[in-house]
C-alpha positions as CSV (number, residue, x, y, z in Angstrom):
1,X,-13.1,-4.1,3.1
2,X,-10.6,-2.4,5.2
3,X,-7.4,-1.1,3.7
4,X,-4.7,0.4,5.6
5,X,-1.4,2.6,4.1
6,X,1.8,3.4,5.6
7,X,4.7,5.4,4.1
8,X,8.0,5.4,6.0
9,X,11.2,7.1,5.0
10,X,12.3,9.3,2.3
11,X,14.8,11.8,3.1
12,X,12.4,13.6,5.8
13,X,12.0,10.5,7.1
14,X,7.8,10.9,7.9
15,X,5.4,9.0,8.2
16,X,2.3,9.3,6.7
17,X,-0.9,6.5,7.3
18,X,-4.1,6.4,5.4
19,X,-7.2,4.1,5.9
20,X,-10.2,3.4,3.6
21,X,-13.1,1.8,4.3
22,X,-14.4,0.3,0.9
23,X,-17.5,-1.0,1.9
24,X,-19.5,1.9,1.0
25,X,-18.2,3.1,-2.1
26,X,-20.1,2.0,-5.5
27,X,-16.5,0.7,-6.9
28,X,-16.0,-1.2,-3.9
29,X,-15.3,-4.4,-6.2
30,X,-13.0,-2.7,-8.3
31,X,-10.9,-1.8,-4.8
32,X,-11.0,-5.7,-3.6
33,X,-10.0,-6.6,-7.1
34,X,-6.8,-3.9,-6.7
35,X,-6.3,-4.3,-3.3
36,X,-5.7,-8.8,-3.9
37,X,-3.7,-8.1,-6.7
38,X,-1.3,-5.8,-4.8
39,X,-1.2,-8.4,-1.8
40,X,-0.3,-11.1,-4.2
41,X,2.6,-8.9,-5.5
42,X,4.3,-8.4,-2.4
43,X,7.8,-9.8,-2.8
44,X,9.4,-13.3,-0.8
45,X,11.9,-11.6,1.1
46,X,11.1,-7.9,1.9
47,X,14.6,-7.2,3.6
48,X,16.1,-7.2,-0.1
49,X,13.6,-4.2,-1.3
50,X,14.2,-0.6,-1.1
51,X,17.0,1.8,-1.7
52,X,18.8,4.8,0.7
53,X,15.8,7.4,1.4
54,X,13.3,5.5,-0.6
55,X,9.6,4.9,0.9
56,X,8.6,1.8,2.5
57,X,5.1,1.2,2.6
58,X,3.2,-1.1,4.5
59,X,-0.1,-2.1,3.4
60,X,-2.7,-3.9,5.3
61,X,-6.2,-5.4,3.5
62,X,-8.4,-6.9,6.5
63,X,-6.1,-8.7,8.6
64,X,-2.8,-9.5,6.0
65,X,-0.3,-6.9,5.8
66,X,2.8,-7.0,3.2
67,X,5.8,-4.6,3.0
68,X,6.7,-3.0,0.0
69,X,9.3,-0.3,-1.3
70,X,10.1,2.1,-3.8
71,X,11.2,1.6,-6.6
72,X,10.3,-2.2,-6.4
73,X,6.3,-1.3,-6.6
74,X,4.1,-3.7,-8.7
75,X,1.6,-1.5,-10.7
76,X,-0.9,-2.6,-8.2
77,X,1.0,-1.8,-5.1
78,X,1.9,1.7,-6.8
79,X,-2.3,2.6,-7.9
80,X,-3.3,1.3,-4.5
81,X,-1.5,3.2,-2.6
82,X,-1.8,6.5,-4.4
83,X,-5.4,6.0,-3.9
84,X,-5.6,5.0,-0.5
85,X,-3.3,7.9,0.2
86,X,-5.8,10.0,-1.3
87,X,-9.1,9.3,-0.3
88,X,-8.3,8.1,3.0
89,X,-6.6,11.4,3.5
């Protein structure tokens, strides 16, 4: 499995991208079990998430890709992206 992070804004305003490749890791199934529970989090209407200078993320599991933003993260969103960020760094 393919997952993909983006981090926009903030008061720097950079962005920062991360990618993991899951297939090969021996918690892969824990990952696809994180990674569907995030996607199903993602709100109905993204235009009404985020604040001033927050971080919008964009994250992107095989071909679907759902927008999320601080301070609106589901758990899920929030552990999968600190660990994409991480080991995709």
């Amino acid at each position: 499995m393919h997952i993909e992070v983006r981090r926009t804004g903030g008061f720097a305003g950079i962005e920062r991208r991360a990618e993991v490749d899951t297939s090969h890791l021996p918690d892969a199934p824990a990952w696809q079990s994180l990674a569907e529970q995030a996607l199903s989090d993602a709100a109905a209407d993204p235009a009404d998430l985020g604040v001033p200078d927050g971080f919008h993320y964009w994250i992107t599991v095989g071909t679907r890709t759902i927008h999320c933003a601080d301070p609106h993260l589901s758990a899920s969103q929030r552990t999968l992206i600190s660990r994409v960020l991480k080991e995709g760094a």
